[in-house]
N, C-alpha and C positions, 0 to 999 in steps of 0.2 A: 190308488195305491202308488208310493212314490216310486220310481225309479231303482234300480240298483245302482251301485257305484260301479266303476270301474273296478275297485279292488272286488267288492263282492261277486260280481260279475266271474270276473277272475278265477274267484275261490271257489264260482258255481261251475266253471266250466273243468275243473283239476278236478271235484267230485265227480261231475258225470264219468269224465276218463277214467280217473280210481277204480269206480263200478264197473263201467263195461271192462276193463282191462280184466277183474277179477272176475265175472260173471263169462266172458270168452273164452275164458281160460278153464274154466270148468263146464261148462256146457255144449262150447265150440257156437260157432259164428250164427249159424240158423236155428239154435236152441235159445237165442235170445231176442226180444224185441227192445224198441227203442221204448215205450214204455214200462217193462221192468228195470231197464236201467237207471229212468229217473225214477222211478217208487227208488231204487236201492240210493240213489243216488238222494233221496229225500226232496226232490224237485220234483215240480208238475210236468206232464208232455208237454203242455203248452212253449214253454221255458226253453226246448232242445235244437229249435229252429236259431236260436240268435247264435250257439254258438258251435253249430254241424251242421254243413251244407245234405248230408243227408244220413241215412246207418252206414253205408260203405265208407263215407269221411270220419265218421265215427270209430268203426271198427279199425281201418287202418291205422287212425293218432292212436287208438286203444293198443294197438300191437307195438306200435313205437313205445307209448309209454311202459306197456310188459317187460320188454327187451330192455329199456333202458332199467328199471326198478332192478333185473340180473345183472347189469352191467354192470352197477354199483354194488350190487351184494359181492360181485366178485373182486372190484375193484377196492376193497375193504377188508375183505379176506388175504388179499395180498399186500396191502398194507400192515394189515398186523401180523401176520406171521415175520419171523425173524429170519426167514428165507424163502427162495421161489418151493423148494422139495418141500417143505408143511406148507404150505401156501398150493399147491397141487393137491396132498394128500388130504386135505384138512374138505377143501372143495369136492374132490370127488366123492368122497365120503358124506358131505352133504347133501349133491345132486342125488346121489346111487342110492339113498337111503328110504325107509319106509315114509320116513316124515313127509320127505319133498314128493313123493308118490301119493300119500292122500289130501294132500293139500292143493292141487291142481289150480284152484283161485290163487294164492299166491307165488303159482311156482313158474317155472322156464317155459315163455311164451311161444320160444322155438316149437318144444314138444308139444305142448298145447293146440299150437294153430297148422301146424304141419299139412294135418291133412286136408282142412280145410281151403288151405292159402294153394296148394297144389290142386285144386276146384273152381281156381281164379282164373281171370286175365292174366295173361304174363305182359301182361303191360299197365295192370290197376295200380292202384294207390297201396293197396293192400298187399301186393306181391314186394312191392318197393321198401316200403315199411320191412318187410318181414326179410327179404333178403342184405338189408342195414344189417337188420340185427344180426341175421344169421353171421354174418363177415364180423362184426363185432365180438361173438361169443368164439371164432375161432381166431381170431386175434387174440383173443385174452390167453386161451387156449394154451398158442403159442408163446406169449410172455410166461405162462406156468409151467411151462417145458424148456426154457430157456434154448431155444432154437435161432435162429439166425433172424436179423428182422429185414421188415418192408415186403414179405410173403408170408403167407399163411403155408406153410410147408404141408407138405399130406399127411405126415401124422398127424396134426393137430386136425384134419380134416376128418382123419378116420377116428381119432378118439370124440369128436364130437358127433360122429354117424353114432358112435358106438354107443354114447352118454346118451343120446337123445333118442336113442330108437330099445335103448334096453327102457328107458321109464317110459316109454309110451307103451310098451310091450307087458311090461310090470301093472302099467295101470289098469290094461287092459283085462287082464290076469288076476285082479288083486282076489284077494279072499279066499285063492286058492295056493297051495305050496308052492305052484311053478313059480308065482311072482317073487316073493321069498327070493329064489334058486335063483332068478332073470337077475333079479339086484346084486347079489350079494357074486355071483359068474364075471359082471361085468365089470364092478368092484377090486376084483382079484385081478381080472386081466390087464389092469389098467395100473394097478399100483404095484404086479413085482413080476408081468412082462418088459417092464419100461428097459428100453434101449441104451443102452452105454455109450454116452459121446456122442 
């Protein structure tokens, strides 16, 4: 059997991530093995060694990629709105809602891995990865708040405890009214508590 290319190679190694990104993210770190990732990933086990030194190098690029895939969705979000205030409202209304709650495979890798990532080393690969992101998603935060830059100030710190702990809270809830109530509480505090100046 010939070789893969480098590009193929490439395009195998951005699948597997894809998969476990989406697969961690809904089932959480120990609910996945390295081969369901490649079955999802449409690759054999064999194939996972050339391009992850092991599941923990795997899952950690897997949380990088998560983090980065929101980065963009927000960085987009703020591009097209015609100012930072819809560009806020537009976003939390997305996070806070029922869609981004049952959709856990494509949604905020923050809330996702939270509790697992806090079961880690505070010196892995995967706390690192996961504290990028977190510094990332309250920097943006702060650009949607139009706050002062070069700090992540504590609002933006408390609305992203707020944002990520009402959908984990939600999801955990779902199928019941409280989650409903989690959402739509957090929703409100967030878009006509907002501070003046």
């Amino acid at each position: 059997m010939p070789r893969a290319t480098r590009a193929q190679a490439e395009s195998h190694r951005q699948e597997v991530l894809d998969a476990a990104a989406a697969l961690v993210r809904r089932r959480g770190i120990s609910g996945v093995t390295v081969p369901e990732v490649m079955s999802a990933a449409g690759l054999t086990h064999g194939g996972f060694y050339r391009h992850f030194r092991s599941k923990n190098d795997l899952v950690a690029q897997a949380c990088t990629a998560a983090c980065a895939e929101k980065n963009e969705e927000r960085a987009r979000i703020l591009a097209a709105a015609p100012d930072v205030e819809t560009a806020r409202r537009t976003f939390v209304r997305n996070y806070l809602s029922p869609i981004h709650r049952d959709a856990p495979s494509q949604g905020c890798g923050i809330a996702a891995l939270a509790g697992d990532v806090a079961r880690t080393d505070t010196d892995g690969a995967l706390r690192e990865a996961f504290l990028t992101g977190l510094r990332e998603f309250a920097d943006q935060l702060d650009e949607l708040g139009e706050r002062p830059e070069n700090e992540t100030s504590d609002e933006a710190l408390v609305e992203l405890a707020l944002m990520t702990g009402a959908l984990l809270l939600s999801r955990a809830s779902a199928g019941d009214e409280l989650s409903e109530r989690i959402l739509a509480a957090a929703r409100e505090h967030l878009l006509s508590n907002r501070p003046v100046g």
